[in-house]
Each structure stands twice: as C-alpha cells, then as structure tokens.
C-alpha positions in Angstrom: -115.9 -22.5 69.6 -119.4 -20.9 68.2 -117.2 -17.2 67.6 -114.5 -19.9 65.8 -117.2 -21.2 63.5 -118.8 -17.8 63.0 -115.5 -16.7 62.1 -115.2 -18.8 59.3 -118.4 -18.7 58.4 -117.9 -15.0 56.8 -114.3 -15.8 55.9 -116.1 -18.6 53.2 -118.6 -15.9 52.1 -116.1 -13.5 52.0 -114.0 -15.5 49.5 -117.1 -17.1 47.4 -117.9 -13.6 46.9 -115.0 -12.7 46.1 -114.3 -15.4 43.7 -117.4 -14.4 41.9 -116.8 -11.1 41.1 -113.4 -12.1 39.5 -115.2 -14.4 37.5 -117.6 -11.9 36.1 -114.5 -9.5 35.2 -112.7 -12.1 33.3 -115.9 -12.7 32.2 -116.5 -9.3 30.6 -112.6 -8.7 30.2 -112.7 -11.7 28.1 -115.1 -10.3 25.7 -117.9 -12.5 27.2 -121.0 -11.9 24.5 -124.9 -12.6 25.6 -126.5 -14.5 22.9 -130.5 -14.2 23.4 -133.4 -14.8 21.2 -133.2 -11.2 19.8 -129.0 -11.6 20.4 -128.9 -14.3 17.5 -132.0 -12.4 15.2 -129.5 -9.3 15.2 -126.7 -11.3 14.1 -128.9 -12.9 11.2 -129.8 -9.8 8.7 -132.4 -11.6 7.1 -134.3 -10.9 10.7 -133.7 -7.0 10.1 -137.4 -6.2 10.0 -138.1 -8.5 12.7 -135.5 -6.8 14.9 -137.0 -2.9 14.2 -140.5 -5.0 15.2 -139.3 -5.9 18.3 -138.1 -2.5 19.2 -140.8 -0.4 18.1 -143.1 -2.4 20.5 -140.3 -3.4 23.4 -140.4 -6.6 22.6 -136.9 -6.7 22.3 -136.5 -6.6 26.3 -138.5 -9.1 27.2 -137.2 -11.6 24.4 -133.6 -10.7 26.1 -135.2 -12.5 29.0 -132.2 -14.8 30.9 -134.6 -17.2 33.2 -137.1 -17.5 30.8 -137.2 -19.7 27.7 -139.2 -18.9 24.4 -139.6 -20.6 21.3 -140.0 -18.5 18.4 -141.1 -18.6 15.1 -140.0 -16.1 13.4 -140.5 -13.8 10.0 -138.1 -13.5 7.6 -137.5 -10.0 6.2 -139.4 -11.7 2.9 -142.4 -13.0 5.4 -143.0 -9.1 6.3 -142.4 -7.4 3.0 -145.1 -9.9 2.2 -147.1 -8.7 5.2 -147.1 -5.2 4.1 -148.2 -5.9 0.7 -151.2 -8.0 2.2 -152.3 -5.1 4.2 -151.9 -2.9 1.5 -149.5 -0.5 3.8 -145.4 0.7 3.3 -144.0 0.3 6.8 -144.2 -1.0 9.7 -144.9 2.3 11.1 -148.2 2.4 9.6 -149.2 -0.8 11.7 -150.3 0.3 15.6 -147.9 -0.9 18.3 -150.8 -2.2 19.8 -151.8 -4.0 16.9 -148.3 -4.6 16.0 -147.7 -6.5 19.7 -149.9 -9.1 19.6 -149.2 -10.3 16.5 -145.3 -10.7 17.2 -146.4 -12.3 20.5 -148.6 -14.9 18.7 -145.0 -16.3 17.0 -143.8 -16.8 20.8 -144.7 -19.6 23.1 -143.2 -19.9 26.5 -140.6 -22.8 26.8 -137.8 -24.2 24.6 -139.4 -26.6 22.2 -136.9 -27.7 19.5 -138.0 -29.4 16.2 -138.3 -33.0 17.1 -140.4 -32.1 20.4 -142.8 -30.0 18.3 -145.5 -32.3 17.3 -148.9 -32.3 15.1 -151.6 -30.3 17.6 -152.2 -26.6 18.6 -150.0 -24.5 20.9 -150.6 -21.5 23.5 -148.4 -18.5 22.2 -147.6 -15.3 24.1 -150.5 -13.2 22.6 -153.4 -12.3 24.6 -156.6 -13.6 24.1 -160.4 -12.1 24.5 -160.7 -13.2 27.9 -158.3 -12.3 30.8 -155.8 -14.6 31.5 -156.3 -16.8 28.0 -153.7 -16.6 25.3 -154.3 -16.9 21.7 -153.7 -20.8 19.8 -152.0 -22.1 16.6 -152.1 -24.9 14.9 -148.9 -26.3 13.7 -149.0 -29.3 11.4 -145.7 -31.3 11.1 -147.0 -33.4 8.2 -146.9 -30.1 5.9 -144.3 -28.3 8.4 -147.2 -26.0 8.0 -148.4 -23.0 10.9 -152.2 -21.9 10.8 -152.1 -23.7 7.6 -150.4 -20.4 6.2 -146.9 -20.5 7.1 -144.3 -22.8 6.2 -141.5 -23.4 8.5 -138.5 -23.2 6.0 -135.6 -23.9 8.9 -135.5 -25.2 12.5 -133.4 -24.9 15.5 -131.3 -22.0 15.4 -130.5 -22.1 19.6 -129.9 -19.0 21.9 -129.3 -19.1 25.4 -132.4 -18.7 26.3 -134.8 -20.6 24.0 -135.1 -21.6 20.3 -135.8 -20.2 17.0 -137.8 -21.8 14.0 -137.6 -19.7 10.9 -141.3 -19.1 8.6 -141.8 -17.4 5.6 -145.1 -15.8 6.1 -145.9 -13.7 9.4 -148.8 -15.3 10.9 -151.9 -13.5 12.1 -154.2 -14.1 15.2 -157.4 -16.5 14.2 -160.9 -15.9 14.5 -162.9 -19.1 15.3 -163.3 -19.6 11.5 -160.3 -19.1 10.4 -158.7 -22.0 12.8 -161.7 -24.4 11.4 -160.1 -23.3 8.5 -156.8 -24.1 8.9 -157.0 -27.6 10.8 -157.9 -30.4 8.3 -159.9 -32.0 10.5 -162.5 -29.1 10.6 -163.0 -29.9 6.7 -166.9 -30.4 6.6 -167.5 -28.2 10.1 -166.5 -25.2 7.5 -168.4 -26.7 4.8 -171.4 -27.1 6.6 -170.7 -23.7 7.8 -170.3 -22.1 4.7 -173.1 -23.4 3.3 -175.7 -22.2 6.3 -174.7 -19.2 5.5 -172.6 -18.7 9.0 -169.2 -17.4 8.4 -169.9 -13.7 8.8 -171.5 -14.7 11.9 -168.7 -16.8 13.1 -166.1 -14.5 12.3 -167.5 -11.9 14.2 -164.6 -9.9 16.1 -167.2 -7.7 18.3 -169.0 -11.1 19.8 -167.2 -14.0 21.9 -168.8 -17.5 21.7 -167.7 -21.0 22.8 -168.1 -23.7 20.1 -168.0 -27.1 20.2 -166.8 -28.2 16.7 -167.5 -31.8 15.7 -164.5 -33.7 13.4 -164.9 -34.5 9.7 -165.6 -38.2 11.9 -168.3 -36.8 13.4 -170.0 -35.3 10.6 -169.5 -38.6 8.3 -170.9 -40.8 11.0 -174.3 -38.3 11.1 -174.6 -37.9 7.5 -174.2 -42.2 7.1 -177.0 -42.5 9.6 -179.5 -39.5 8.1 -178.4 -41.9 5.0 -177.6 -38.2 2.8 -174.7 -36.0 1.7 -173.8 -32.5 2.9 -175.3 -31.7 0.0 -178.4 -32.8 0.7 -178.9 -30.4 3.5 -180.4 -27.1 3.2 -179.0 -24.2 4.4 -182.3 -24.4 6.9 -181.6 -27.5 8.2 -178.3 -27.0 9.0 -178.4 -23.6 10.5 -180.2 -24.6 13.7 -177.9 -28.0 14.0 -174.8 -25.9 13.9 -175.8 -22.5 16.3 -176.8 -25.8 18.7 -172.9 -25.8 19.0 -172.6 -22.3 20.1 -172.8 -20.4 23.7 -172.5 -17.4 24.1 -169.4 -16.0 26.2 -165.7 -17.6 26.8 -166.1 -20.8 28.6 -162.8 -22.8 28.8 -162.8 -26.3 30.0 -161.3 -25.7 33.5 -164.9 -23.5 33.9 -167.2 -25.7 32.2 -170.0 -27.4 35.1 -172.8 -30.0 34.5 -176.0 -28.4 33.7 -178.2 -27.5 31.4 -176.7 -24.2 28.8 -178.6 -22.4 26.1 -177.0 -22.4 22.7 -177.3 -19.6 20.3 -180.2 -22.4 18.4 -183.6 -21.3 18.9 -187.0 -22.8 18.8 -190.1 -20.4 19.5 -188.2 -17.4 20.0 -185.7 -19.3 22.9 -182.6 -20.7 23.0 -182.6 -24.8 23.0 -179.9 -26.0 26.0 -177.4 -28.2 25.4 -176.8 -30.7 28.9 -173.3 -31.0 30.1 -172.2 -33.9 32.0 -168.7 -33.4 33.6 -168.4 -36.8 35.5 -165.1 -38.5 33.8 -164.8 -36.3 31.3 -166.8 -33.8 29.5 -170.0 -35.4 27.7 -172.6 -33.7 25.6 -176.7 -34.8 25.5 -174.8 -38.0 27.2 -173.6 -38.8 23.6 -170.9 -36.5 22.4 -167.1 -36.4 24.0 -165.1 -33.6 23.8 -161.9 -35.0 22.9 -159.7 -32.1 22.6 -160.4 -28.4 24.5 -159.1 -24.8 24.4 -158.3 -23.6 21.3 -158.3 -19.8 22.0 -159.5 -17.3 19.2 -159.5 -14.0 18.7 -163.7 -14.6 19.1 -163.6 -17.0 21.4 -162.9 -20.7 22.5 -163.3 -23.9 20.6 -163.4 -27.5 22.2 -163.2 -30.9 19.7 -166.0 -33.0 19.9 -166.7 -36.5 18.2 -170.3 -36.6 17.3 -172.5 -33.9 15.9 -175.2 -32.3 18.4 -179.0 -32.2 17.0 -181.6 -29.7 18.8 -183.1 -32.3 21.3 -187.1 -32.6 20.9 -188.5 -32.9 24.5 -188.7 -36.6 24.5 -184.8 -36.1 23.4 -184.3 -34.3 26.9 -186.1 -37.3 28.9 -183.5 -39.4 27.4 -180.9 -37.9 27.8 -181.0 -37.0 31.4 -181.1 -40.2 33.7 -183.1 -38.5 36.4 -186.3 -39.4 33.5 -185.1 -42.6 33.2 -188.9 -44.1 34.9 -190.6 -41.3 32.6 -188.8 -42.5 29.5 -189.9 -46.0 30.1 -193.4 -44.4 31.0 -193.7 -43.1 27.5 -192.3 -45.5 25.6 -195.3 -47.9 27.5 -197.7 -45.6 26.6 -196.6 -45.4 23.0 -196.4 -41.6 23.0 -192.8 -41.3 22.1 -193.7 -40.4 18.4 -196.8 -37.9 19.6 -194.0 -35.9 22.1 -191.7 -36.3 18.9 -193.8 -34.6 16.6 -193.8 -30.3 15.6 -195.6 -29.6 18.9 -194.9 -27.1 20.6 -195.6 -29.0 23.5 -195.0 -27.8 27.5 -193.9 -30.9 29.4 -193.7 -31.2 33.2 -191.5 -34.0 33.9 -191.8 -35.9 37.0 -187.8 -37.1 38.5 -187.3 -40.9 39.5 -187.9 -39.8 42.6 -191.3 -38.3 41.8 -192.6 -41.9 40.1 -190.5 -43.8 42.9 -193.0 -42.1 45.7 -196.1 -42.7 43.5 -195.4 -46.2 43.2 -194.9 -46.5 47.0 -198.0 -44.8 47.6 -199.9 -47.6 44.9 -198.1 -50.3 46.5 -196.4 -51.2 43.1 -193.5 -52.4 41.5 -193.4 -49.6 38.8 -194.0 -48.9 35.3 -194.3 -53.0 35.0 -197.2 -53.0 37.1 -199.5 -50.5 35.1 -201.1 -50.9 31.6 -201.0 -48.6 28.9 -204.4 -47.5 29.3 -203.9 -46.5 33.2 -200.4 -44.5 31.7 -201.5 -42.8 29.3 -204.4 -40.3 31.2 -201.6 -39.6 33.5 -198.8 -38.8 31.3 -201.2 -36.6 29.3 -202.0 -34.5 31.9 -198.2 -33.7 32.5 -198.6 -32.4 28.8 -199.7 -28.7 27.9 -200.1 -27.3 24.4 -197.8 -24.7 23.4 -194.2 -23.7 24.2 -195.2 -21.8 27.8 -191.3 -21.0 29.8 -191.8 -20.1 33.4 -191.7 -16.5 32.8 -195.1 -16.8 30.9 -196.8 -19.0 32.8 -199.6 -17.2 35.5 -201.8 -18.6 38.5 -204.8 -20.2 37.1 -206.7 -23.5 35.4 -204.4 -24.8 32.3 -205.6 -27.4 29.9 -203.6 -30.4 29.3 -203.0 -33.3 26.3 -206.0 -35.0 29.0 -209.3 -33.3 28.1 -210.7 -34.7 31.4 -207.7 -33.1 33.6 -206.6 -29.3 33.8 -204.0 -27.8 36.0 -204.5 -26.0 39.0 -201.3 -23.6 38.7 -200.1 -20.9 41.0 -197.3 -18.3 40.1 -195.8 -16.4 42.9 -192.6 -15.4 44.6 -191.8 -18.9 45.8 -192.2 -20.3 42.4 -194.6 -22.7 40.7 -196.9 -24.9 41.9 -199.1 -27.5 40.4 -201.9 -28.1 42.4 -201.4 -27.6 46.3 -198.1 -29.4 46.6 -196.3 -30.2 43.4 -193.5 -28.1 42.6 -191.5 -26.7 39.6 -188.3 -27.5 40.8 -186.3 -26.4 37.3 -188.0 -24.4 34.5 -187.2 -23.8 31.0 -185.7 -27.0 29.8 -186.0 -25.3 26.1 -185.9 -28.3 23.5 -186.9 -27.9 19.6 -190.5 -28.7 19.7 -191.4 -27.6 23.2 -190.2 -27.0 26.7 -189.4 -29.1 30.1 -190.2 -27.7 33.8 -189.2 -30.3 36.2 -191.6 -31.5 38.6 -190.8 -33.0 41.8 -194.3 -34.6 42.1 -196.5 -37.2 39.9 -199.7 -35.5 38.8 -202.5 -38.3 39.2 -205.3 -36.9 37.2 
C-alpha cells in the first residue's frame, strides 16, 4: 500500500510538471510579452531619455523586477531636457552614474501605490540616504498634484505588471534639510525664521549631518502670540540661538531616539544647551513639545515635526521641566528666587532629586517644603548655588563659594567623581542651560 501511494505520488509530480512546461511553451509560442515598469517606458517614446537613464546606470534590471512592485514617477523626455539645461550640461553622459543613480532611485518607492491611495504627506523612495540603511524622502502634495513642491504630476496610473507609473514634468532632485522646509507649506515661517538668522548656508550643508526638530507654522504663531510680536520683530540674534536649540548633531531617527538629556548645536558659555527627551507615550520635548510627525530623510540629515517651538531653557527652566525637581521647584518658587536663577547669571546649580529632599525631610521629622519658611529655605538653596558657568570637567578639589556668603563648598574631584562635602555626590553633570549649568546631586546640602 505505502509503494502504491508513493507511486502515485511521482506520477502527480510527473504530470504537474509536465503540464507546466507546456504551459510556458504556449506561453512563449503564443507570443507571450512581459510588460514591466521599464517594459511600458520603452513602449512610450516620450520616456526615451528615461529608458537610456536606466541603462546607463542598470537600473533597467532591477526595475524589470517580477516579485517586486514599484511605483514610479517618472521624467518625461521634456522633464530631462529641462534637467540638462538646469545643470548647465548636454548629455546625460556628462552626469556621473553614481550621481546619476540616486537621483533616478529617489522617483522610485517600493510598492504599488496608484493615484487615489497616494495621499498628502512624505514618502520613502529607493534612493539612499546619509546614514546606512535610511532612504531619502519626498513630499508629495495632492492638493497641487505637486512633488517636492517642484514637480507636477501631469498623468497617473499607467499600470505594468509589476507596479505603477505616475508621469512628472520636472525630474526631481534629492533635498537637503532646507530645501524640504522649503518645499512643505507647513514649514513656511521655520524657513523664514531661518533665513532671517542668517542659517541656510549652515543648514544646507552637504558635508555635516544633523537631526532637526522643525516646529509648524502652528507652532511658531502660537510662540510669536505669546512673546505678543511678529517674526519681524526678532533679530537675527534672537533667533539664532532659538533655532540651533532644534539641532543635534548626527542622524538620529525616531526608532533610535532614548530619554535623556542631548546637546543641541545652541550654546551658552562656549557649551552646548541640552534639549531633554522624554519617550514615555510618545516622543516629548522640555515635557512641552510633541513630535507629531518623524523621519523625513535628507540628503543632510533627518527631520522630525514638532508642534511647539523649543526656547534655550534657563536653569530654573531645567528644574521645571524634569519631574525628578519637582520638591526643588516648589523649594524655589517658596523662596522667591525663581526670578534671581532666571536672570543673565551664569549661575552653577547643584540640584538635589526628590529623593534627596525626601531624606532631608525624614531626617527633620517634616512634612516638606510646607513645613519650612522662606527664611529657613533660602540659606539652603543658596548654598546649592555657585557663580559662574563651572561643567564637571572644570571643576577641581577645593573650597568653592556659593550664592550663601556664610557657606562654601568642600569639593573633591577624583577618579570616582564629584563629591560635595564627605558624602554628597554628583550623580549627573553638565545639565548646560542658557544662563548656567545643572550637576545633579543626590544629597541636600544643609549649610
């Protein structure tokens, strides 16, 4: 019985294989055509320039692709005549393979997306971005059937067997992180404040990569409506600092991005003020600010959406922004010095946790912050105070004067650390705010 069953097992094979291979000769004896992506832009001699593209980089294999799907957008012949005008050149063969590749692969994104599924919002194409793995965005707009805000699409859903194509009249070009602010509406006062500070250059800046967090035209009203002015009103000065307080350094997209405090490319006394990340449901700036949209790749980097604008925080700002300072914030507001630690400074602030004030008031036999005046606060919060702007790396063992004449510190610097005193501890340094910088103490210092 198992031989009778084996038996027929091959006979079935046998036959289904068979049966295939005389379907694929009366398939090809039939005149059976293929009809790909570059199939259909062969066939369409407006695509002739387009088609020598393809081949000159080998494109034209991997667009012939049978189990993948693309969507392209593709250049008419009149879309790269115009191209080679714009960069002043005759031929395509005066444009670098290299060069030549990534710009046809930013008109390809994987999948089959036909007309009425593409909607208003930015898109991953083919074309390799500056960090491994990352692909370059667009930003189509169906309201203006607009591309990058530079190309039109002019005709939609020419179907191949393996994808889509929607026809442009301008070839589009990989975006640097101004040119997408550029080209999305929604960016309008981002470039304007931009422009004005005097940041473009800097912005467009091909050899450096930054990640940006780039507030919406919203964002900007809402700030200018409480500051009570215009854009206008806002010197190039001002704004500088407030806009580089959006900027890190290096590609960060939003599956890396950790709580913590960053520095921005903002500075105050020669270092870099930090923004504080908060990643616990959902991304969340200074505890204020959302990011509302993420990873739009440029050729310069990575941009997330957010919907308020960032100022430099002074190091009151900090306390208030990190709930770990909550009993400290309500410490200093008691005390009335929240103006004073407000002001120009610079001022050196080491900030006792919760924790810190939790075990002082256990030790007092208190309730908290309640249960002292403002005369017994403010000697002790003063003596967490030191003038200057004095990060970690600056500080050495010795006596150091604080905002409380009758109390200096007793510090030691060595290869454990910092340590205030024989038992209080720098447990993180270099909290760099705009008029002065935090170390985080784990320890009350009772003067």
């Amino acid at each position: 019985m198992k031989n009778y069953f084996k038996l027929f097992a091959l006979v079935s094979f046998l036959g289904i294989t068979l049966f295939s291979m005389s379907c694929k000769k009366d398939s090809t004896n039939s005149g059976f055509k293929s009809n790909t992506i570059v199939d259909v832009a062969m066939a369409n001699p407006d695509f002739s320039i387009l088609v020598t593209a393809l081949k000159k980089t080998g494109l034209d294999i991997a667009l012939s692709n049978t189990i993948a799907d693309f969507t392209v957008f593709a250049p008419n012949n009149a879309a790269f005549a115009a191209l080679l005008s714009e960069l002043k050149v005759t031929s395509l063969d005066d444009i670098p393979a290299s060069t030549l590749t990534k710009v046809l692969l930013y008109h390809v994104k994987s999948g089959k997306a036909t007309a009425s599924q593409i909607t208003t919002g930015y898109y991953s194409t083919l074309s390799a971005g500056p960090a491994d793995g990352s692909t370059l965005s667009m930003y189509v707009d169906m309201s203006t059937t607009t591309i990058n805000g530079r190309s039109k699409i002019t005709k939609t859903d020419i179907m191949a067997s393996n994808g889509v194509i929607h026809v442009i009249d301008k070839v589009l070009l990989p975006m640097s992180l101004v040119d997408h602010a550029l080209a999305n509406p929604t960016f309008s006062s981002l470039v304007a404040a931009v422009s004005k500070a005097n940041l473009v250059g800097a912005l467009a800046d091909n050899t450096k990569i930054y990640t940006v967090f780039a507030p919406t035209n919203a964002a900007f009203s809402a700030l200018l409506s409480k500051l009570g002015v215009t854009l206008n009103d806002l010197s190039a000065g001002t704004l500088s600092p407030i806009l580089l307080y959006h900027v890190l350094n290096g590609f960060i997209p939003a599956a890396k991005v950790t709580a913590g405090y960053f520095p921005t490319l903002s500075t105050a006394f020669g270092k870099n003020v930090v923004v504080q990340i908060a990643t616990t449901g959902g991304v969340l700036l200074n505890n204020s600010s959302k990011v509302v949209a993420t990873d739009v790749v440029a050729t310069n980097g990575i941009i997330h959406v957010i919907d308020q604008v960032l100022l430099p925080p002074t190091v009151v700002d900090l306390a208030l922004q990190n709930s770990m300072f909550s009993t400290l914030v309500l410490a200093v507001v008691k005390a009335d010095l929240a103006t004073t630690l407000s002001g120009a400074g610079p001022f050196t602030v080491f900030a006792p946790t919760n924790d810190a004030f939790a075990a002082l008031f256990s030790a007092l036999k208190i309730s908290g912050v309640d249960a002292l005046t403002k005369d017994q606060l403010t000697p002790i919060l003063l003596a967490h105070v030191v003038s200057g702007n004095v990060q970690s790396g600056s500080l050495s063992s010795g006596s150091v004067p604080t905002l409380n004449s009758a109390k200096s510190l007793n510090v030691t610097v060595n290869g454990s650390g910092v340590t205030i005193g024989t038992d209080i501890h720098v447990i993180k340094a270099d909290v760099q705010g705009s008029n002065g910088v935090v170390h985080v103490i784990d320890k009350v210092i009772v003067p």
